[in-house]
Structures are given as C-alpha cells and as structure tokens.
N, C-alpha and C positions, 0 to 999 in steps of 0.2 A: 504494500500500500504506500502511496505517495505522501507527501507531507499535507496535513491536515491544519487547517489555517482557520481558524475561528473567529469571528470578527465579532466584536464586542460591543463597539460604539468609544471605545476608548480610543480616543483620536493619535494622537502618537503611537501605538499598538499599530493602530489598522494601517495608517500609513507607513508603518515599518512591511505588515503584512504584504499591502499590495504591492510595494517597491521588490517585494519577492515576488511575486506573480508577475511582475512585468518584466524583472530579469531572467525567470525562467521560461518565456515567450522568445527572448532573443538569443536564450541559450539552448533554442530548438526542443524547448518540453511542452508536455501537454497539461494545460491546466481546465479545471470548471472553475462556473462562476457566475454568482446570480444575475440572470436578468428582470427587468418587470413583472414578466411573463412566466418560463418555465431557467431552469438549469442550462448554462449552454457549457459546451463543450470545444476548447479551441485552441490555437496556436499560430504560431507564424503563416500566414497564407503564402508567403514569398518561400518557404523553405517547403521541396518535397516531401522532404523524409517525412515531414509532420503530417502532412497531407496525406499521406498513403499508409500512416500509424492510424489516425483519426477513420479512414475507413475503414480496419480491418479492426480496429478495437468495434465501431460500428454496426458491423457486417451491411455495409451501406453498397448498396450495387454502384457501381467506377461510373455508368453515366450520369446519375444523380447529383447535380454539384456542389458545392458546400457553398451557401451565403458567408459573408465577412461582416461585420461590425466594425463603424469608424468612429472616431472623434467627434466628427463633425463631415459636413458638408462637401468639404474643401479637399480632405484625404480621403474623401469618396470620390472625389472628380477625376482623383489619382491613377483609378483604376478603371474607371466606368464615363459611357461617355452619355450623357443626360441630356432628352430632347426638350421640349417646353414643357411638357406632361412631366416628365422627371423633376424637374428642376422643382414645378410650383407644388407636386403633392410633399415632396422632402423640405421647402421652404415652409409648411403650413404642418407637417406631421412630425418631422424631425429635430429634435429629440422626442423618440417617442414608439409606438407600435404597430410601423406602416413597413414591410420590405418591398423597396422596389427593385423590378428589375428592369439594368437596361445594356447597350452593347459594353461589351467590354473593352479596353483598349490593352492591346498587343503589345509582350513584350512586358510589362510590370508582374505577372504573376503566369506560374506553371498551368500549362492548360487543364494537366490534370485536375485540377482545384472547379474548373468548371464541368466536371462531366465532359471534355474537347468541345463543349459548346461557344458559342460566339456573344453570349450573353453571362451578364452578372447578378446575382441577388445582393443587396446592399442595403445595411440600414444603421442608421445614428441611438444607438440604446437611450434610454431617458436614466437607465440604472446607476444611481452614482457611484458603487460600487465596480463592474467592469467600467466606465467612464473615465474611472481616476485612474483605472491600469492605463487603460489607451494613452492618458494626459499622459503620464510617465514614459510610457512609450516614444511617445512624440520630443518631448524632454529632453530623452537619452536620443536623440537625432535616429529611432527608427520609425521605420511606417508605423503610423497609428490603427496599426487593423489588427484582427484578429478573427479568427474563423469562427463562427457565429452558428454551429448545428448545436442542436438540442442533445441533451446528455443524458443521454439513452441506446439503447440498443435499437436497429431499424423497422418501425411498426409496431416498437411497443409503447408504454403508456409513458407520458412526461414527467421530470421530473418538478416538483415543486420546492421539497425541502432538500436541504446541502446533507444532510446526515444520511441518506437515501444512497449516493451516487457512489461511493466505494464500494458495496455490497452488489450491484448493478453490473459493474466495469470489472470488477473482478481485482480493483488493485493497479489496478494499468496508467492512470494517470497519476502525475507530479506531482501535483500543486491543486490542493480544493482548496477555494474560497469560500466559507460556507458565511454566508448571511440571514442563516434563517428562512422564515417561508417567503415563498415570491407572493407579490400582492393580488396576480391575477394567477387565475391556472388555465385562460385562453393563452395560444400563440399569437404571433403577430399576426396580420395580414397583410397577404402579397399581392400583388399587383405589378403586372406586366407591361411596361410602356415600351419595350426595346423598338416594339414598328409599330406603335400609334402615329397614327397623320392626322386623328381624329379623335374625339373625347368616347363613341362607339368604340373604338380597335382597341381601347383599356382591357387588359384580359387579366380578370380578380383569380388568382389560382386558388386563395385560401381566403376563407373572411374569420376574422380573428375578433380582436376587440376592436377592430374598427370598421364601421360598415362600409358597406359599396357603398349609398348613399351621403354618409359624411362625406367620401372622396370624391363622388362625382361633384357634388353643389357646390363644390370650390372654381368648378368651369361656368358656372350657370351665367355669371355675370363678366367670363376672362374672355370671352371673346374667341376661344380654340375651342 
C-alpha cells in the first residue's frame, strides 16, 4: 500500500501533504485525490509509463481515453484546442463540474492518453484540495494537469470516501489524498464541442450535476 495522507484541515499539515502529492506527480507516481464529485485517480499525462500503469491498474480498454484536470483555463489551452462553444461553457462552468471535450493539439501529450483519438476530455476541478496540487505543480515550472479518471476499477461503482480506495486498487497507488466524503456522489458532465458549428452538434455524452439545459441557455442570448 502507498503512503496514506490524511488531511485534517490543519493548514500547515495539508500543505506539507499536498506538496507530497505534487512531487510525486513529477516523480512519475500514481496518486488519488478528492474531487467534488467522486475519487479520481491520476498522474502525469505527459509521462507514458503512468498512463499505461493507470490502465492496467484500471482494467480500462486502450481506446477509452483518460480526461486530465487543469489549473485553470489557460493550461487547458495547453493541450486542447477550444472553438467558441468550448471557450464560453468553461468560461461560465469552470471551476467546476462540466468536462469538455474538444480537438487536441499535437505533440504536448502521448497519444496513448487519448485512446489515439484526435480529441481531449478537459476540465478545471472546483476541489480545492487536487486544485492546490495543480497550483504546486505549476509552481515547480511543471504542466499543471493531471489525469483526471475516477478511482475505481472499469464499470464498477464510484468512489466517494478516500478510506474506500486502497482496498479497491489493491495497494497499487502512491500517494492517497484522503479528504473525507466528496460533497456530491454524481460525476461531472460531459459535453462534446470538438465539431460543433452549431449550439444542435453539442453532443452531452454524460449528464452529471449539471444539466443539458443549464448549458444550453448560456447560447440562448450569445448569438452561436
């Protein structure tokens, strides 16, 4: 079993904590780590080895891609190339529980990471918890992302509490963050803008805590 990291609310504690968690992100380990929503499970997206540990720890089929978690906005743009629809639902939902997808740009991360798809899943966490990793990340001059799948085995039921996910994994990851219960026990929801030309060609893959509804009526008055 990996190091078990407990987070208390004792501010100097946790910030010791997470400053382990984000060095063992660029020293190619596997960490969890609460999000809003469920447990995710993640690591360097730029590094294969991790990428192709995090599937088989998984049992995740190779075309299935892994989403990533940024900082913000900006080390999204890093990787992903975002049309008008991209831009306004992550200026209106990010930070927060919208994953968009859109194409990806070539050359910053191993294909494998997308399934060899030509599209990316992307989303700005609201969790201030993995949020402060990212910040440190970024810090220490690396990519502020992190691989962003649920932490769990593929198909089966999500994690909510950090005390859950060693018994699950069998011991295989690093570094758990454990912060207690997540506040929601929905996923995000996804949304598709990679070939919208139109507010119709939005393709909802998953509806989560946030509806199709909320996202559409952000177009209602934008003119696209």
């Amino acid at each position: 079993m990996g190091l078990l990291l407990k987070l208390s609310g004792d501010n100097k504690l946790d910030q010791i904590f997470l400053k382990k968690a984000a060095d063992a992100v660029i020293e190619g380990k596997i960490i969890a780590y609460p999000t809003n929503t469920v447990y995710g499970l993640g690591g360097d997206p730029q590094n294969l080895k991790v990428i192709n540990r995090i599937f088989e720890m998984k049992f995740r089929e190779r075309d299935k891609g892994l989403p990533v978690l940024t900082n913000d906005l900006n080390e999204a743009l890093k990787i992903g190339k975002f049309n008008e629809f991209a831009q306004k639902i992550a200026e209106k939902f990010w930070p927060g529980q919208v994953t968009i997808v859109v194409e990806k740009k070539m050359g910053f991360i191993p294909d494998e990471l997308t399934g060899g798809k030509e599209t990316i899943a992307l989303r700005v966490p609201e969790n201030e918890i993995i949020l402060s990793v990212l910040n440190v990340l970024k810090e220490k001059g690396h990519f502020a992302g992190i691989i962003g799948t649920s932490a769990n085995i593929s198909n089966q039921k999500n994690i909510i509490e950090g005390e859950y996910i060693p018994r699950l994994l069998f011991g295989q990851i690093d570094v758990i963050l454990d912060g207690g219960k997540t506040l929601t026990q929905f996923p995000s929801t996804i949304v598709d803008c990679s070939s919208a030309k139109k507010k119709s060609e939005l393709k909802f893959l998953r509806i989560g805590s946030i509806s199709k509804e909320e996202i559409l009526k952000i177009f209602n008055n934008g003119g696209i």
